[in-house]
Z-matrix of the N, CA and C atoms (Angstrom, degrees):
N
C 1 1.449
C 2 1.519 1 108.69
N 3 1.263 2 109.25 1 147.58
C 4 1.743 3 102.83 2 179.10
C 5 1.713 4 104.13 3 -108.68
N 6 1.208 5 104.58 4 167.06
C 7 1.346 6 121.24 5 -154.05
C 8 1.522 7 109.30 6 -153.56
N 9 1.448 8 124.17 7 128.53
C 10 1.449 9 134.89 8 -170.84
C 11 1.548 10 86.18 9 -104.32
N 12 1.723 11 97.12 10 141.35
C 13 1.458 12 111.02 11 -165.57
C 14 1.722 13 88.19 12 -132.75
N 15 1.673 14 111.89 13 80.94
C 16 1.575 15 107.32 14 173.88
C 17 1.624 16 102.59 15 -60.91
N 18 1.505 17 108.09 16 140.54
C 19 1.332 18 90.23 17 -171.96
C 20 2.428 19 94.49 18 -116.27
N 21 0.917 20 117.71 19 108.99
C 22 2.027 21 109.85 20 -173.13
C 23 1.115 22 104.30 21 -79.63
N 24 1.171 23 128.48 22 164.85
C 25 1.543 24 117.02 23 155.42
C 26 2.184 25 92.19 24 -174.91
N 27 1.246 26 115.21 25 -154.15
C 28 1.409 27 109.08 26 -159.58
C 29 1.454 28 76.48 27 -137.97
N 30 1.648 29 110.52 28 165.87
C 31 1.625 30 137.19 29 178.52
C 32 2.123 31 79.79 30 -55.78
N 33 1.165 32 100.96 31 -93.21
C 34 1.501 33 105.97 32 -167.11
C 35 1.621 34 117.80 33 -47.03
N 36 1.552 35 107.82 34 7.03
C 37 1.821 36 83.12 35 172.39
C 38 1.949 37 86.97 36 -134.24
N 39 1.452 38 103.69 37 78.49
C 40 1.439 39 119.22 38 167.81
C 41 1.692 40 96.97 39 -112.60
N 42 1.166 41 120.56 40 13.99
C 43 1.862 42 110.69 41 167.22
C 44 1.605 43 104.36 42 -83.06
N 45 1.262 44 118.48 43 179.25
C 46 1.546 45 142.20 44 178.67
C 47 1.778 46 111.56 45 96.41
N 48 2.080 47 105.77 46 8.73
C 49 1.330 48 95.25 47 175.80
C 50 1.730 49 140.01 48 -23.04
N 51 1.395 50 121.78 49 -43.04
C 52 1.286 51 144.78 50 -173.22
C 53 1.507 52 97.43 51 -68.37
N 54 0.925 53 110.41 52 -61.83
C 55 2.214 54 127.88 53 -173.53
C 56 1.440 55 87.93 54 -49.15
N 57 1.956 56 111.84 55 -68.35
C 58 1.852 57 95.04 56 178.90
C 59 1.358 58 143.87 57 -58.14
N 60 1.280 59 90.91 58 -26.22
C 61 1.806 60 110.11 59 168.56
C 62 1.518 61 104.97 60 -66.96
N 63 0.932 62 126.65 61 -38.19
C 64 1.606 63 115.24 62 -161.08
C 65 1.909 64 88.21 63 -91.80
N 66 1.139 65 106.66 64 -63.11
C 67 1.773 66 93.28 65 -174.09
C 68 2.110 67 118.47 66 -56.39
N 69 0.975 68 95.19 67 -24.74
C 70 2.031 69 110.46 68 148.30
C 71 1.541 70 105.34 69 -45.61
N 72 1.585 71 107.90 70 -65.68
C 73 1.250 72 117.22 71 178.74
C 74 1.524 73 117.13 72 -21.68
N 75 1.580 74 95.50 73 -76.12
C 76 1.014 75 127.14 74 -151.00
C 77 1.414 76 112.46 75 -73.59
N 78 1.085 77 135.30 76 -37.91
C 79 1.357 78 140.74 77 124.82
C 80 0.997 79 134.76 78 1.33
N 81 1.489 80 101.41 79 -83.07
C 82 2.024 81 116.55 80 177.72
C 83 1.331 82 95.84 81 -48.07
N 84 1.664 83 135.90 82 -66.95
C 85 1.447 84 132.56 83 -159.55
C 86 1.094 85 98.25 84 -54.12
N 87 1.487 86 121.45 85 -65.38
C 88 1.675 87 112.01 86 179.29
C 89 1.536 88 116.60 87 -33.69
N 90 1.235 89 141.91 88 -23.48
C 91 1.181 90 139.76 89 -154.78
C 92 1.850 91 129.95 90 71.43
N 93 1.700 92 90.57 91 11.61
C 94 1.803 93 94.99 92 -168.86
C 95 1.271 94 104.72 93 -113.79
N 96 1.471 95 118.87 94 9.84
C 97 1.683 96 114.38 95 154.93
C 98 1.279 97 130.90 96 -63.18
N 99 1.010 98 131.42 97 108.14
C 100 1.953 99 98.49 98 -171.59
C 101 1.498 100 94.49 99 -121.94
N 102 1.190 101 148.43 100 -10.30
C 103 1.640 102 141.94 101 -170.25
C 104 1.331 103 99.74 102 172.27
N 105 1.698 104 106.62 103 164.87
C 106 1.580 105 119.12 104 -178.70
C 107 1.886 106 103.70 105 159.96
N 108 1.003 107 93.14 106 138.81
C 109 1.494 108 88.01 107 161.19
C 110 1.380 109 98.31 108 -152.90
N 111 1.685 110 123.07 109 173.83
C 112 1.582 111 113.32 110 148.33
C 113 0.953 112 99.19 111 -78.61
N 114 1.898 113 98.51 112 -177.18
C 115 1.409 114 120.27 113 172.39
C 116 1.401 115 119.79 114 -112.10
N 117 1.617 116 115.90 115 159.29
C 118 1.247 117 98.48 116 167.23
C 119 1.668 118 146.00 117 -50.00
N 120 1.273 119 144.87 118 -179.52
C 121 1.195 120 136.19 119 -164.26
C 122 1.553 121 92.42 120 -94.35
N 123 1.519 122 101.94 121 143.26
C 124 1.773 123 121.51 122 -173.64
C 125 1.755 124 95.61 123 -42.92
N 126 1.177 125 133.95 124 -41.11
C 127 1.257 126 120.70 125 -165.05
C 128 1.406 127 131.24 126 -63.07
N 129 1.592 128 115.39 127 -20.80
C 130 1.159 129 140.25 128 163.38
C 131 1.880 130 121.28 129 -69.48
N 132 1.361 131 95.01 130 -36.60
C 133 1.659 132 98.84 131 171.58
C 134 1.333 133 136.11 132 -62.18
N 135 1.393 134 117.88 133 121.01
C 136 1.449 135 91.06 134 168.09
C 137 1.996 136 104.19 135 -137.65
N 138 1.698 137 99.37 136 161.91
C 139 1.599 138 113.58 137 -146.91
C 140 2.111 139 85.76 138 -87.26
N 141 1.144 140 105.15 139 149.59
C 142 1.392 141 105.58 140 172.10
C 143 1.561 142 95.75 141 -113.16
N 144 1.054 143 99.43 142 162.98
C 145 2.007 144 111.49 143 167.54
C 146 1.548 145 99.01 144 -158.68
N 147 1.442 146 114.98 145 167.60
C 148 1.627 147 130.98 146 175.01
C 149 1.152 148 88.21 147 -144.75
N 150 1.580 149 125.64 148 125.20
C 151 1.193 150 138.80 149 147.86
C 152 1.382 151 111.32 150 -122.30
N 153 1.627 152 105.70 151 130.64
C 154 1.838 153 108.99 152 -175.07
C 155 1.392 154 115.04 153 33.20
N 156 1.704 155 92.01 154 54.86
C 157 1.770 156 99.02 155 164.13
C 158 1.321 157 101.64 156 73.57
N 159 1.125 158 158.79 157 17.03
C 160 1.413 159 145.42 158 153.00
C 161 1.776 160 115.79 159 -120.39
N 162 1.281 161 76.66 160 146.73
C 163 1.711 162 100.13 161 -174.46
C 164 1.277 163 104.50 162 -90.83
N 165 1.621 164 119.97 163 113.56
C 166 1.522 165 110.98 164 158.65
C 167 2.069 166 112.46 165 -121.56
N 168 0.930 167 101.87 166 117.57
C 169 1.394 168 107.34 167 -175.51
C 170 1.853 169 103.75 168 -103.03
N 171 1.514 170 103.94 169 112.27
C 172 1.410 171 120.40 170 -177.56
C 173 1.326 172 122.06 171 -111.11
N 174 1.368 173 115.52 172 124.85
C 175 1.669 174 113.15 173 171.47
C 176 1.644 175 130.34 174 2.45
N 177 0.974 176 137.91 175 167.00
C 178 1.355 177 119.02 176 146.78
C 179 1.748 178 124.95 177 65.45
N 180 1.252 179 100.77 178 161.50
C 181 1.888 180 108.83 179 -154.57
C 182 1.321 181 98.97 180 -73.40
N 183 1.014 182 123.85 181 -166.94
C 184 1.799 183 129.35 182 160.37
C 185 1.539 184 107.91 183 -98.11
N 186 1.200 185 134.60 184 141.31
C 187 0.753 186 154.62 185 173.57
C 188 1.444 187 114.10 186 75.78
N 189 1.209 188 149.16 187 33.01
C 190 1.172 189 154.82 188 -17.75
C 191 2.398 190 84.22 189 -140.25
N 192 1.595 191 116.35 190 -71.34
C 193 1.040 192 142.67 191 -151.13
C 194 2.034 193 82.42 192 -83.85
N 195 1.591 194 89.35 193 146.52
C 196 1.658 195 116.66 194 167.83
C 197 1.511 196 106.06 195 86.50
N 198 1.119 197 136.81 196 179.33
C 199 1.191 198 147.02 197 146.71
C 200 1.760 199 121.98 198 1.30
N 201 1.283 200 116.11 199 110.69
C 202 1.458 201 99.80 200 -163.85
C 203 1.999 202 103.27 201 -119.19
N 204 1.369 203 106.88 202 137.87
C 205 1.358 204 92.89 203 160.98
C 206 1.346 205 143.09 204 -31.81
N 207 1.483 206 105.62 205 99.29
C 208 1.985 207 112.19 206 -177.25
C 209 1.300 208 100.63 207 -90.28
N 210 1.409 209 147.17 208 -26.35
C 211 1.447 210 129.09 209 -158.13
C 212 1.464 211 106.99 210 -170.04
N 213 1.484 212 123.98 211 -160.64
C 214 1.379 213 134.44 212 161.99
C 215 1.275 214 101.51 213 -170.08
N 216 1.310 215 108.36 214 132.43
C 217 1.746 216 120.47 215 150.26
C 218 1.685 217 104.02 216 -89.37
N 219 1.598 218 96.90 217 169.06
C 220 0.954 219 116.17 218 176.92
C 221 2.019 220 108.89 219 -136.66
N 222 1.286 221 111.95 220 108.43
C 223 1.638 222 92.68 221 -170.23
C 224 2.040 223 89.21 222 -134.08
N 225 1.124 224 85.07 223 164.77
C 226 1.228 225 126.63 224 -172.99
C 227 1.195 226 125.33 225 -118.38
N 228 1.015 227 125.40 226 90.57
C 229 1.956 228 132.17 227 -148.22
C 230 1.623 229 97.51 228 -170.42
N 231 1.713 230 102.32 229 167.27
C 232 1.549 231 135.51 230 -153.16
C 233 1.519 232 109.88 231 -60.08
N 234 1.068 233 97.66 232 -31.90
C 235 1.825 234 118.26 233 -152.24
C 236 1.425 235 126.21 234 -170.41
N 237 1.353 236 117.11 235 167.81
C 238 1.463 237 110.60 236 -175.69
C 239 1.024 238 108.70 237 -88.44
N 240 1.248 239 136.42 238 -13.17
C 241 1.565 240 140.63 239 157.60
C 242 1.469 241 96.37 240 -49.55
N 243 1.275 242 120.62 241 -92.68
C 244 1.345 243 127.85 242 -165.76
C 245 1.871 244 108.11 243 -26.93
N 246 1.056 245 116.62 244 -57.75
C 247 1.542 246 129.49 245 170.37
C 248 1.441 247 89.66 246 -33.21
N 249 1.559 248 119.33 247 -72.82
C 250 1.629 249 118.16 248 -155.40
C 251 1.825 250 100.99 249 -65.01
N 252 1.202 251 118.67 250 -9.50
C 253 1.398 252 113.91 251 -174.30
C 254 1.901 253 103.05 252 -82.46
N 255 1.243 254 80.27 253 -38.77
C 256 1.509 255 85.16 254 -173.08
C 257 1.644 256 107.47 255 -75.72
N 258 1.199 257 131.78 256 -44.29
C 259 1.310 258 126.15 257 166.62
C 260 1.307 259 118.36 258 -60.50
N 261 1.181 260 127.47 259 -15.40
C 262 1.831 261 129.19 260 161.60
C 263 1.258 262 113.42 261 -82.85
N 264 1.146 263 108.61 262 -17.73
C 265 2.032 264 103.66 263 168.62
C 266 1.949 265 104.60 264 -67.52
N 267 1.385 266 121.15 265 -30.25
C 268 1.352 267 118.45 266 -173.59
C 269 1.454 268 118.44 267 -76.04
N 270 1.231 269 112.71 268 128.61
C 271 1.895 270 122.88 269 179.95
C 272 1.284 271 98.48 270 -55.80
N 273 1.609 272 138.02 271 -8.31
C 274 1.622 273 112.64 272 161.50
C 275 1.356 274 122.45 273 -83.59
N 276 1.539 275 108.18 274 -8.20
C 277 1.615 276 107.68 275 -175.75
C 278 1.633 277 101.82 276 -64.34
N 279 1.065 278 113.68 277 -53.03
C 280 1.460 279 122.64 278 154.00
C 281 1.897 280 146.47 279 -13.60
N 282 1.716 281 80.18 280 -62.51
C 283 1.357 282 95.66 281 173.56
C 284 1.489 283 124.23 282 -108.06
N 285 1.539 284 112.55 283 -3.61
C 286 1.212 285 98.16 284 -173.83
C 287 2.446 286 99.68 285 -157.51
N 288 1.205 287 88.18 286 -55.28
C 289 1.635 288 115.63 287 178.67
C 290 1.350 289 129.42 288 145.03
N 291 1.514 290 110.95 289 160.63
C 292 1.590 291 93.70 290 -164.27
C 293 2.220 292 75.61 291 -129.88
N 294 1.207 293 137.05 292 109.04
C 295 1.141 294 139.82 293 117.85
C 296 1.877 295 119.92 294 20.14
N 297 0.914 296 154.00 295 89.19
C 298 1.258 297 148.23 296 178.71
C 299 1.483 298 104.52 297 -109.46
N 300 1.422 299 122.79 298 128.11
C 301 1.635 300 114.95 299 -163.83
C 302 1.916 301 96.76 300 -161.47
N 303 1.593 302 96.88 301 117.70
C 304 1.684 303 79.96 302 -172.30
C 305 1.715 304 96.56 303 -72.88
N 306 1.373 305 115.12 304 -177.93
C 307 1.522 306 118.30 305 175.86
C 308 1.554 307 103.53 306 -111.48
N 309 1.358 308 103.87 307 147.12
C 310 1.550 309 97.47 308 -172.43
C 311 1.575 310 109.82 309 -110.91
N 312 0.957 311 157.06 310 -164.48
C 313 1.662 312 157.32 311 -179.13
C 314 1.583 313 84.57 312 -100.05
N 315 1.385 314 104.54 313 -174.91
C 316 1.692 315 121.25 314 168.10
C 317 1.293 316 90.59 315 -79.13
N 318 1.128 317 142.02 316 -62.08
C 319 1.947 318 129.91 317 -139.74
C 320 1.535 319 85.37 318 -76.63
N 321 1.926 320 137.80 319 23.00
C 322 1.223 321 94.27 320 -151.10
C 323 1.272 322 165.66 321 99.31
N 324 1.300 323 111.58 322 -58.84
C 325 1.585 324 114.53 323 150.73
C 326 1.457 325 123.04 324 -81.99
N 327 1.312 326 97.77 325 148.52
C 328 1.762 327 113.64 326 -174.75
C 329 1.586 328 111.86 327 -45.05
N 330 1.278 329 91.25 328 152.97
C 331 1.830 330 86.18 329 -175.76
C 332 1.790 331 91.88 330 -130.87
């Protein structure tokens, strides 16, 4: 089953490079890495909404204060355990949270 791995964390807690590289590692060999990148820095983002037909696109992340989206994996593994194993190998589970979310098809059912 595949599984979206939001990964949060803050400008100042981008250390534990080595910890992500190796649980990356560990992954890809397994065969349950399949995609991920970070994201750009919150200052570049901005949140869209449509209310009663209008578009307003505003500065800044959604939800603006605490821990902000740095990245996403994408893995492919047994179970939702396994997912949570693999998101506890990352230095944001640590410092901030890592998101665990299976992905579903369009009609809905699990993919």
């Amino acid at each position: 089953m595949k599984y979206l791995l939001l990964i949060y964390g803050t400008p100042e807690g981008r250390d534990g490079a080595l910890d992500r590289e190796m649980a990356l590692l560990e992954a890809a060999e397994a065969g349950e890495w399949l995609d991920g990148a970070p994201v750009a820095d919150a200052a570049l983002t901005c949140t869209v909404r449509v209310r009663d037909g209008v578009t307003a696109a505003t500065p800044g992340p959604y939800g603006g204060g605490g821990p902000l989206l740095a990245g996403y994996w994408v893995v492919d593994c047994a179970d939702m355990d396994r997912a949570v194993e693999l998101a506890a190998r990352l230095p944001e589970a640590a410092a901030a949270a890592v998101e665990v979310r299976p992905l579903m098809a369009p009609s809905g059912m699990e993919m």
